[in-house]
C-alpha positions in Angstrom: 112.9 91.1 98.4 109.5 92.9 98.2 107.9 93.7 101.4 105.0 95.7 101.0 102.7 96.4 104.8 99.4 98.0 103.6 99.5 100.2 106.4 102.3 103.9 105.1 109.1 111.6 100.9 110.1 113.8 99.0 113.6 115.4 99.6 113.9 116.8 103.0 113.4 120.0 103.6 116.4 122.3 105.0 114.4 123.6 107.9 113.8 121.8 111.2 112.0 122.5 114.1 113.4 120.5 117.2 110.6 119.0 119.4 110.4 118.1 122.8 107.7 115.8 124.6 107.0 118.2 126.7 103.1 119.3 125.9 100.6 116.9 125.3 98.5 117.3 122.0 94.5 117.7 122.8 93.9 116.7 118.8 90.6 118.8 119.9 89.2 121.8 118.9 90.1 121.4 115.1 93.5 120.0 115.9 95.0 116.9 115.0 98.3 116.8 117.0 100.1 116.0 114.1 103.7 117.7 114.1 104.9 119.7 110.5 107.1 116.9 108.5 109.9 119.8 109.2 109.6 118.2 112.9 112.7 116.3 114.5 110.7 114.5 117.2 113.9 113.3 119.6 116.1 115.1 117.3 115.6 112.6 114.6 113.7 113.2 111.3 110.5 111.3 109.9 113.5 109.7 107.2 115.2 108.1 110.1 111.7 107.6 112.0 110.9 105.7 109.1 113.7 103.3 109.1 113.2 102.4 112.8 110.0 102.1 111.9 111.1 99.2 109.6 113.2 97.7 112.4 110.4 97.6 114.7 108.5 95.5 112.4 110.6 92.9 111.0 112.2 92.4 114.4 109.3 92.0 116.1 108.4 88.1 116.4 104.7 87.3 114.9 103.9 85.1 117.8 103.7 85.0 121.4 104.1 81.5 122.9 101.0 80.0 120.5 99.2 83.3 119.8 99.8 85.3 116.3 100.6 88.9 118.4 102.6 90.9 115.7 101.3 94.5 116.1 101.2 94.2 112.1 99.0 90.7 111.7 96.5 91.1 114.5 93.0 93.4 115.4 90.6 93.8 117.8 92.0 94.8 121.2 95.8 94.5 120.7 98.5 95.3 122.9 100.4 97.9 121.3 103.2 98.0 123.8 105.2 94.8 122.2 108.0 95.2 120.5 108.1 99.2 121.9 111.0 100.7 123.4 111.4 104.6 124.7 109.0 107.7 124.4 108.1 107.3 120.2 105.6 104.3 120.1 104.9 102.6 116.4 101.7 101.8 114.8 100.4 100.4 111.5 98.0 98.7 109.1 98.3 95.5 107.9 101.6 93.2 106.5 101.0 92.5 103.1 103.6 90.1 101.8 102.2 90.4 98.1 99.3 91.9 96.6 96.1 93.6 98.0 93.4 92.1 99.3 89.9 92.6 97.1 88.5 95.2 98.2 91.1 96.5 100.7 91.5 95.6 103.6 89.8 97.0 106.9 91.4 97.0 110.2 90.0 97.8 113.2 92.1 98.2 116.5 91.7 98.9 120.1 94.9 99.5 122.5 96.4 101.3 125.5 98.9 103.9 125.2 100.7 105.7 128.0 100.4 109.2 128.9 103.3 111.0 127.5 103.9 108.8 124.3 104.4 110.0 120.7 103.0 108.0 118.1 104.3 107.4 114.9 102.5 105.7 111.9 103.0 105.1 108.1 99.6 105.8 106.3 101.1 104.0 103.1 104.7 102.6 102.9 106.8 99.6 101.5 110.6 98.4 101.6 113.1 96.7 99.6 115.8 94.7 100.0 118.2 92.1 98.8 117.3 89.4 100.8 115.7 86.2 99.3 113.7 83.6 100.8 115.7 80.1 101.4 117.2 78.6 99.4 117.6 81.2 96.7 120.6 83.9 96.0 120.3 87.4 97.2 119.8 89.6 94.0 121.8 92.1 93.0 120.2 95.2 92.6 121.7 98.9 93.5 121.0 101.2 96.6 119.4 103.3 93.3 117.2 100.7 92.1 115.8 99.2 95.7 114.9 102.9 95.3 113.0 102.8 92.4 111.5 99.7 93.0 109.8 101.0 96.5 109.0 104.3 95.0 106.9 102.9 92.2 105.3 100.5 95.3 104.4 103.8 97.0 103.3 106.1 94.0 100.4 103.3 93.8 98.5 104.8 96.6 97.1 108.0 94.8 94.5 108.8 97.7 95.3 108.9 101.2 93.4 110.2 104.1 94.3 110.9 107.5 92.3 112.2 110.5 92.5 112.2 114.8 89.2 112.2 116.5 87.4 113.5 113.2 89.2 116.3 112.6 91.3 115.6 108.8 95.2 116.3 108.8 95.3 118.6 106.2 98.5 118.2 103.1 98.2 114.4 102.9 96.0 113.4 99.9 98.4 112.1 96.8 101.0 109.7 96.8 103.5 112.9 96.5 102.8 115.2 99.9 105.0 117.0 102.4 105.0 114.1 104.8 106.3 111.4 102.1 109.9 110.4 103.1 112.6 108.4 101.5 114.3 106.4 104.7 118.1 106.0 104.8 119.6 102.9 104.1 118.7 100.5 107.1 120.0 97.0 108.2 117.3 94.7 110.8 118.0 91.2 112.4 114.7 89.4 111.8 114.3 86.7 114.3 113.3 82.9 113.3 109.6 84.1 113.9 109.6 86.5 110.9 106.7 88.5 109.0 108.1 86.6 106.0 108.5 83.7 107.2 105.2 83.5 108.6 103.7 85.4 105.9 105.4 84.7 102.3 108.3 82.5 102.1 110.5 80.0 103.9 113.2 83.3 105.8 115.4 82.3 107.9 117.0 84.2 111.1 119.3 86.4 109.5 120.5 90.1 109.8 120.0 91.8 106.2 121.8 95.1 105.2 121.4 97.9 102.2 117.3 98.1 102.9 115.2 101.0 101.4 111.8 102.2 102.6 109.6 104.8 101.4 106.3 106.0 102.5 103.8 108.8 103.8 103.9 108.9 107.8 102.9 111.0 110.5 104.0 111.8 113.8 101.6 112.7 116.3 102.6 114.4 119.8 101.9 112.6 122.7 98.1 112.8 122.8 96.2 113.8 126.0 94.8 111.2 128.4 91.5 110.2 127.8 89.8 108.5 124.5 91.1 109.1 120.9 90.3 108.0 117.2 93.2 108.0 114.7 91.9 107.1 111.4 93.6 106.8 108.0 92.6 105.4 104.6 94.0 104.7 100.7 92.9 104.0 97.7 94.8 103.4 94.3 93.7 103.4 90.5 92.1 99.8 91.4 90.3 101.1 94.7 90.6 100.7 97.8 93.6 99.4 99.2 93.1 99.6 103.2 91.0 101.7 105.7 92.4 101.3 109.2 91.1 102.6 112.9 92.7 102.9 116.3 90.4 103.5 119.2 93.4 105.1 121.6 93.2 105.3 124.9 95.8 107.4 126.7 96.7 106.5 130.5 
C-alpha cells in the first residue's frame, strides 16, 4: 500500500561516528546542530532512525478522546510529546495518503521540547508496503520492488531545503544527498485509529510486515534551552510540494 507523508539514502557509508547526548547544540553562530549522516545517534544509524520513524507514525492513534491529535494531521500549537518514548523525539510534515495538495502544503507548528532531546525529522520520505485496505488481498510485490516503488516516490522531490534558526544545513538540496537513507525492512502494529484509516481507506487494526521506507532526514542534537526555528521546504517538477515550520521551545 502507498503511504506517502509530505513531510521526508544512498548506501551507507562505512564510517561512523558514535554520538552521545551529552552536549547541547546552540544551532547559533552559523551552526545548525545538525549531526553528519555518518552519525549513530544512540548507536543506531539514520537507516534504522528512519524505520522507527515509521513506527512512530503509523502506531500513533490520530485522535485523542474526540480531538484529531496525530503529530502528523494537526498545526498550530501541538503537543509533540505523544506517541514519544526515550531521548530521540520525532517530527514531521504532513500525512498525505495520495497526491499533493495544489500548491503544497504549508504547515506551521508550535510545541515544547525538553531540554536534552534529540530531534529527528524526515524533510521528504514515503513507505511501502503490502498491506491493503479491507476487504482487498495484500499484493504481492518483492522486498526489491516495495523498493523501487518508494524510491521513485522520493526521487520526486528534486528541491529540498533545510535550515535551524536561519542558518541553512548545507548538502541537502536534490532528491540524491548524503542524508538520503534506504530504512531496513520494518514491521508496525497500527491501532484501530490508523492514519489510513482515517485518512484513505477502510484499515483495520492489524500488524503488517516486509515495509520499506526511504527518504532525506536529519538528526539534530539536543538543542539548547531557549527559542528555536527549524525550517524545511520541497519542491518537485510540478512545484511546490510542502513548506513546514516548528517554532521550538526547549525546557
Amino acid at each position: 500500500m502507498k503511504k506517502v507523508p509530505a513531510a521526508v539514502a544512498a548506501a551507507t557509508v562505512a564510517l561512523t561516528v558514535l554520538i552521545t547526548f551529552a552536549a547541547p547544540a546552540t544551532a547559533g553562530g552559523g551552526q545548525t546542530g545538525v549531526l553528519p549522516p555518518t552519525a549513530r545517534m544512540g548507536g543506531r544509524s539514520d537507516a534504522q532512525w528512519s524505520a522507527q520513524w515509521w513506527q512512530w507514525a503509523y502506531q500513533t492513534p490520530v485522535h485523542t478522546g474526540s480531538a484529531v491529535t496525530h503529530p502528523l494531521l494537526t498545526t498550530g500549537s501541538v503537543d509533540c510529546s505523544i506517541g514519544q518514548t526515550g531521548r530521540v523525539w520525532f517530527l514531521g510534515g504532513i500525512f498525505f495518503a495520495g497526491g499533493t495538495p495544489p500548491g503544497g502544503a504549508v504547515v506551521n507548528r508550535s510545541c515544547t521540547v525538553p531540554n536534552g532531546t534529540s530531534l529527528f525529522a524526515p524533510i521528504y520520505n514515503a513507505a511501502f508496503d503490502n498491506s491493503n485496505c479491507d476487504g482487498f488481498p495484500p499484493t504481492t510485490f518483492t522486498t526489491d520492488e516495495l523498493r523501487g516503488f518508494v524510491k521513485d516516490n522520493v526521487d520526486g522531490g528534486s528541491a529540498l531545503n533545510v535550515s535551524v534558526d536561519g542558518h541553512h544545513v548545507a548538502g541537502i538540496s536534490g532528491a540524491s544527498n548524503p542524508y538520503r537513507v534506504a530504512s531496513p525492512v520494518f514491521s508496525y502494529t497500527a491501532p484501530a485509529d490508523n492514519l489510513v484509516n482515517h485518512l484513505f481507506c477502510p484499515f483495520s487494526s492489524q500488524t503488517v510486515t516486509g515495509a520499506v521506507a526511504d527518504g532525506t532526514y536529519v538528526m539534530l542534537a539536543p538543542l539548547s534551552t531557549g527559542h528555536h526555528t527549524l525550517h524545511w521546504s520541497v519542491a518537485g517538477s510540478s512545484g511546490p510540494i510542502m513548506d513546514v515550520t516548528y517554532n521550538l521551545t526547549v525546557r
